[in-house]
C-alpha positions as CSV (number, residue, x, y, z in Angstrom):
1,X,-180.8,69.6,-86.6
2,X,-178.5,68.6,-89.7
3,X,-180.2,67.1,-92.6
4,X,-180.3,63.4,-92.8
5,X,-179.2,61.6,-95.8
6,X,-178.6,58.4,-94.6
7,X,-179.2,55.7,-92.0
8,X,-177.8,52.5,-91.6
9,X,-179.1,50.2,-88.8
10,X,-178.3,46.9,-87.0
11,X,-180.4,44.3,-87.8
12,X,-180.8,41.9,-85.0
13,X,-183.1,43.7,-82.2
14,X,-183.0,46.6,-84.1
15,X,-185.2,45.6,-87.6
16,X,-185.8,41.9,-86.9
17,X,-187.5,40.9,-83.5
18,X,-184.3,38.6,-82.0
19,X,-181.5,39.2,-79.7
20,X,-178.6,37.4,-81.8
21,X,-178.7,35.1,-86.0
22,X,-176.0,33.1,-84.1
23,X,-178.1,32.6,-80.7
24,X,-180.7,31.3,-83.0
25,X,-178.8,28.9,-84.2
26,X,-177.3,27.4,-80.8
27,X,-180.7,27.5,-80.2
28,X,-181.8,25.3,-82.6
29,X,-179.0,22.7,-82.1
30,X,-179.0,23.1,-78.3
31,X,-175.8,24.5,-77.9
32,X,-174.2,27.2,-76.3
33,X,-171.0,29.2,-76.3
34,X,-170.7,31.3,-73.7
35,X,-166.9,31.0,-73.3
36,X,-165.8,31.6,-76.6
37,X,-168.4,34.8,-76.6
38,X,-166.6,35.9,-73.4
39,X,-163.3,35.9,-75.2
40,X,-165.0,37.5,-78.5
41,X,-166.2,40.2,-75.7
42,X,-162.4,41.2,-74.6
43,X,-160.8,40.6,-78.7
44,X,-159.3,37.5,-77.4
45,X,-160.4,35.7,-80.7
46,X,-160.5,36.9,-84.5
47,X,-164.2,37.1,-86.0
48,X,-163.4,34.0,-88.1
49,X,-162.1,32.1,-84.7
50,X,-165.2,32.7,-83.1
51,X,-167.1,31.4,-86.3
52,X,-165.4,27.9,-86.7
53,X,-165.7,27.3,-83.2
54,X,-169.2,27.5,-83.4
55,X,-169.6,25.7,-86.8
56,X,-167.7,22.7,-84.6
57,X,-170.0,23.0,-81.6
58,X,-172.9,22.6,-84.4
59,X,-171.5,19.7,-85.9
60,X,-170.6,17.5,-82.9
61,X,-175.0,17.7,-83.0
62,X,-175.3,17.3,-86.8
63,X,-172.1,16.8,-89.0
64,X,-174.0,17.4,-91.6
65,X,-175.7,20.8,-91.8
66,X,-177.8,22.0,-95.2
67,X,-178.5,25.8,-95.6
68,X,-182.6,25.0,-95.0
69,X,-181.2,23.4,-91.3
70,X,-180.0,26.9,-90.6
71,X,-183.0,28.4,-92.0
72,X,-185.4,26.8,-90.1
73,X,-183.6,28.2,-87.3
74,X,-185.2,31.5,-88.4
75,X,-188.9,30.3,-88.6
76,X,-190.9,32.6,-86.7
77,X,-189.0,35.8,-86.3
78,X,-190.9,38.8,-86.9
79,X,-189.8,42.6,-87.7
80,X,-189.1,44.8,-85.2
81,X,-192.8,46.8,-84.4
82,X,-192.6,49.8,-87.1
83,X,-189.6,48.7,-88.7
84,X,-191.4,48.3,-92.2
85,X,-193.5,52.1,-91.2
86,X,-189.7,53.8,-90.3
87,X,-187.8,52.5,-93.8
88,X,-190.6,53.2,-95.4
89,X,-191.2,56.9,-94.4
90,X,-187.2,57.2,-94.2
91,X,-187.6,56.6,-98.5
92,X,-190.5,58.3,-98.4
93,X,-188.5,61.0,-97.9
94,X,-185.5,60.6,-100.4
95,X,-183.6,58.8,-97.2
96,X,-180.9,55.7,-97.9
97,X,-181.4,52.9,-95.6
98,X,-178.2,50.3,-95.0
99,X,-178.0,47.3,-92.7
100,X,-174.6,47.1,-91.3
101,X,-174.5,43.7,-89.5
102,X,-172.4,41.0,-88.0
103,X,-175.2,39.1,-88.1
104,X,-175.9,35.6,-90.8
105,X,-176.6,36.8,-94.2
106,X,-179.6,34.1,-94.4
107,X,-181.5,36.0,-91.7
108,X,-180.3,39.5,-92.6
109,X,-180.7,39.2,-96.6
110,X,-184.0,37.9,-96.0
111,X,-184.9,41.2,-93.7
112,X,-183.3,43.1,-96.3
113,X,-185.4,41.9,-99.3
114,X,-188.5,42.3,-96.8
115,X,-187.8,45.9,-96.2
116,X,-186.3,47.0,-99.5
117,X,-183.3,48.9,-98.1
118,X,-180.9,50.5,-100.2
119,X,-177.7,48.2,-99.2
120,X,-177.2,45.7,-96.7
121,X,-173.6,43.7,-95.5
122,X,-173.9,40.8,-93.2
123,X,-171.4,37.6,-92.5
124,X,-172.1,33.8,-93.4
125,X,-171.1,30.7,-94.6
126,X,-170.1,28.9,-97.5
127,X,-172.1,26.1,-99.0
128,X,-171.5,23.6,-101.6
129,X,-173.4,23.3,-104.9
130,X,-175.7,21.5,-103.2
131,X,-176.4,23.6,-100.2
132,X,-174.7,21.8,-97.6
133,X,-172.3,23.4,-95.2
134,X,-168.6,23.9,-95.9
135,X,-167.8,26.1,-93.7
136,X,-167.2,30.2,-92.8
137,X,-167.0,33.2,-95.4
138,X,-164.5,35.7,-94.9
139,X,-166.0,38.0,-92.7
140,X,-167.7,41.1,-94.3
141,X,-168.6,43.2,-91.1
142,X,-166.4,43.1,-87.9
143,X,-168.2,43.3,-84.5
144,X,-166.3,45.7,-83.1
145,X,-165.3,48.0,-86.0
146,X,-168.8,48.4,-88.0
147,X,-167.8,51.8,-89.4
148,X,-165.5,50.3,-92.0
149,X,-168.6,49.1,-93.7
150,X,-170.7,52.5,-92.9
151,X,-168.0,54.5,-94.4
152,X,-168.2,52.3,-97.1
153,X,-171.6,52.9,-97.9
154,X,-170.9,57.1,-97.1
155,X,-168.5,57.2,-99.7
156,X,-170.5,54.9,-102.8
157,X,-173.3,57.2,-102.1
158,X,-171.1,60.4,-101.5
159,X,-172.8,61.2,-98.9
160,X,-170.6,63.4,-96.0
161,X,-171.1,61.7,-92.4
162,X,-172.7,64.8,-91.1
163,X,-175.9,63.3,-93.4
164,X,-175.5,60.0,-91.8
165,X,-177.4,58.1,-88.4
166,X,-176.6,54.5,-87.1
167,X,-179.2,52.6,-85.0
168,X,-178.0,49.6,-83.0
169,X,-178.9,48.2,-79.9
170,X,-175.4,47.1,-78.2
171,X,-171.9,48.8,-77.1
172,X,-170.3,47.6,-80.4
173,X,-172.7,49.0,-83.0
174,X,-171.2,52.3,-81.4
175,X,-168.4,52.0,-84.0
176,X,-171.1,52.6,-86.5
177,X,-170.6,55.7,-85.5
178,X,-168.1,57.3,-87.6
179,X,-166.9,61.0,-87.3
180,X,-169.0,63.6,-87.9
181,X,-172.2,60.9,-87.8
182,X,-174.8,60.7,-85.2
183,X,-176.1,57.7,-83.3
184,X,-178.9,56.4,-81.5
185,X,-179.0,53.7,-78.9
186,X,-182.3,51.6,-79.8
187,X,-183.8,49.3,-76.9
188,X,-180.2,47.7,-75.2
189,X,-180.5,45.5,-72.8
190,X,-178.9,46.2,-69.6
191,X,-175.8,43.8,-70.3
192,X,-175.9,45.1,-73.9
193,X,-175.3,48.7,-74.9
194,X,-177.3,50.5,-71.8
195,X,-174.2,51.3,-70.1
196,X,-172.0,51.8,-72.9
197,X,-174.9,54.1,-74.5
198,X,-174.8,56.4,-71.4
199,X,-171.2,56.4,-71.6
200,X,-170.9,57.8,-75.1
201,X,-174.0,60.3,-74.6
202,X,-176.0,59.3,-77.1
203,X,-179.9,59.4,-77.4
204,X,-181.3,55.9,-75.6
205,X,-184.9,55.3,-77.0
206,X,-186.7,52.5,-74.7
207,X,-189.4,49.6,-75.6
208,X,-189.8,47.6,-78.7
209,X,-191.1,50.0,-81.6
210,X,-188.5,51.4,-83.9
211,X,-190.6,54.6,-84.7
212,X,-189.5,55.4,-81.0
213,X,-186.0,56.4,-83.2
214,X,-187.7,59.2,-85.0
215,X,-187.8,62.1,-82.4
216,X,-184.3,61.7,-81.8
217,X,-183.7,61.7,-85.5
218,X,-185.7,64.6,-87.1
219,X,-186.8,66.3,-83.7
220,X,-190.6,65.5,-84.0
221,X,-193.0,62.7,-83.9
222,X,-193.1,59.9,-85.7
223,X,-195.8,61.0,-88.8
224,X,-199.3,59.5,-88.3
């Protein structure tokens, strides 16, 4: 089994305990976008489309939105079971650890700083000086091409992609995997990345506790 070097996960469902950053958020306002998600699905609509049509569904409840709103959309949301044991053993061992996510940067910079990885990329918003909503960033990672930012990460850290696993949870983190790199399929739900994960042959690891990830990886158990 090649040496490992590198991994760069997903973040939501992979290292946080949710299914989606933007879900929470239409949770919290009580809104929903299925049909703009449905065109996101088939590349209908750009990344920053998708955005500012959410951003307006989120308004129409509260024109005025502060970054603490959006926070509090994130109250309660645990790590992953044996996230914090996998990064941990992963630098333990002289491993870098990225989050490559198309995820908000509130959620995903706060899982970051929790778990001490190495790098981390997320998308967001813009805020006034005074925290209150302006409106999208530029987006950082795109959904359906995560490898840009993964080969980013390769080539600061010149590391080759034969050193290099993605984890990720649904049929688009599969661009994480660039050539030469490995991946493995972490808990997908059935509408997710199952399918697409048995499509692409790639090692599925079922249930809820990331250290499921570590035979696949390095071929033995996860270390007691």
């Amino acid at each position: 089994m090649r040496e490992v070097r590198a991994v760069a996960f997903d973040c939501d469902g992979v290292l946080a305990a949710n299914d989606s950053s933007w879900q929470n958020i239409h949770d919290y306002f009580g809104t929903e976008n299925k049909e703009m998600l449905a065109k996101f699905i088939r590349k209908e609509v750009t990344e920053e489309e998708f955005v500012l049509d959410d951003i307006r569904l989120w308004r129409d409840v509260q024109p005025e939105i502060h970054r603490d709103d959006i926070m509090r959309c994130y109250s309660g949301i645990k790590l992953m079971p044996g996230a914090r044991e996998v990064v941990e053993e992963l630098q333990n061992r002289g491993i870098l650890v990225a989050i490559v996510s198309s995820g908000v940067d509130l959620l995903i910079g706060t899982i970051a700083n929790m778990l001490k990885v190495n790098d981390w990329a997320a998308n967001g918003f813009e805020w006034d000086e005074e925290g209150w909503l302006i409106g999208s960033k530029p987006t950082v990672v795109q959904s359906h091409d995560k490898g840009i930012m993964v080969k980013k990460f390769a080539n600061i850290n010149s590391i080759d992609p034969s050193h290099i696993v993605s984890v990720g949870d649904s049929g688009p983190d599969l661009s994480m995997m660039i050539p030469g790199s490995r991946f493995i399929g972490f808990n997908p739900a059935p509408n997710r990345g199952a399918e697409d994960f048995v499509k692409a042959g790639v090692p599925i690891v079922e249930g809820q506790d990331l250290r499921g990830i570590w035979e696949p990886m390095f071929g033995e158990k996860f270390p007691k």
